[in-house]
Each structure stands twice: as C-alpha cells, then as structure tokens.
C-alpha positions as CSV (number, residue, x, y, z in Angstrom):
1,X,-16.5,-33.2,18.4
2,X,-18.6,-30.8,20.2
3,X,-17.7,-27.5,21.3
4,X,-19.1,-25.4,24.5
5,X,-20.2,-22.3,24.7
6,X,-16.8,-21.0,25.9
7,X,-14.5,-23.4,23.9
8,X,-16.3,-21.6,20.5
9,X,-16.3,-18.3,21.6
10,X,-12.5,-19.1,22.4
11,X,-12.0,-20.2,18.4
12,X,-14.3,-17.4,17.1
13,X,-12.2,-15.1,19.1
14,X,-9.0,-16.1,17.7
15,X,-10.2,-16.4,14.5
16,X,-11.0,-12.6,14.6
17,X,-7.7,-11.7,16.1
18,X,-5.8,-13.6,13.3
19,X,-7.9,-11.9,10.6
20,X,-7.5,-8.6,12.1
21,X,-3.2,-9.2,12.3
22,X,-3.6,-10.1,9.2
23,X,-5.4,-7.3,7.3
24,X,-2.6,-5.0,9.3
25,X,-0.1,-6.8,8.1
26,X,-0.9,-7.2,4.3
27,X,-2.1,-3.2,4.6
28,X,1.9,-2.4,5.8
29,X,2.9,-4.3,2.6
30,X,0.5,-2.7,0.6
31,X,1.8,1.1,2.1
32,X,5.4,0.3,2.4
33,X,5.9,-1.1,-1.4
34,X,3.5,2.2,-2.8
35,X,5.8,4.3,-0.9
36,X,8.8,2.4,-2.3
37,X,7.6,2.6,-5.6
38,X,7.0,6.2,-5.6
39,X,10.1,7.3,-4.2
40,X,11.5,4.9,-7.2
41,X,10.2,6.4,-9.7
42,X,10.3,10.1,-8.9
43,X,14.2,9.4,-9.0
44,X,13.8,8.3,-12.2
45,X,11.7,10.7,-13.3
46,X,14.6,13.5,-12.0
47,X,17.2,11.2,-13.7
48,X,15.8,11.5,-17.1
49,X,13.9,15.1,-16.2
50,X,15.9,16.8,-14.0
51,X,14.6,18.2,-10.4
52,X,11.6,19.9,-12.8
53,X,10.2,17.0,-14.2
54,X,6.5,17.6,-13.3
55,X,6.7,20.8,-15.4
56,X,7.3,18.5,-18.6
57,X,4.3,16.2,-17.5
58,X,2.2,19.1,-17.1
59,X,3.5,20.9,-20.5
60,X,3.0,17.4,-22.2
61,X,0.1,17.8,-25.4
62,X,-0.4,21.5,-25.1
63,X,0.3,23.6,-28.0
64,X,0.8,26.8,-25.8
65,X,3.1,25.8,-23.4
C-alpha cells in the first residue's frame, strides 16, 4: 500500500502526538508515585523518630554529636 505525501505526514504526525501523550503521561506517574512515596515515608520516619527525625539521620556515625 502506498502512502502520499499528505496520508504520511498525517501518520508521522500522529505518531508524534501519541509519543508525546505518552511521555506526559508515564512522567505524571513517575512524579505522582515519588511524591507519594516521600510523603510515605517521612510519616514513617516521624512515627518511629518523632517530628525531629532528620536530626537523628544527620547525628547518625558521629562520635561528637
């Protein structure tokens, strides 16, 4: 089957529209689950630390502290 000029710029065209939905998409995913995870796991982190627990990651390995 042989394309025209318009009929493959038509495909290419969509092509590159359904690429670019999908790269927006997957990149939501990718923010929306990093931002679920972090909000996760600070709440841990204040369950088992308290509301200073970067103090005890910071603290962590030196002698001084």
């Amino acid at each position: 089957m042989e394309l025209n000029k318009n009929g493959r710029n038509f495909l290419l065209g969509t092509l590159f529209k359904s690429y670019l939905v999908q790269t927006a998409a997957c990149s939501v995913i990718i923010w929306v689950c990093t931002d679920v995870m972090d909000v996760a796991v600070s709440q841990i982190f204040r369950k088992c630390f308290g509301d200073y627990f970067f103090m005890y990651y910071r603290s962590y390995g030196d002698e001084t502290a």
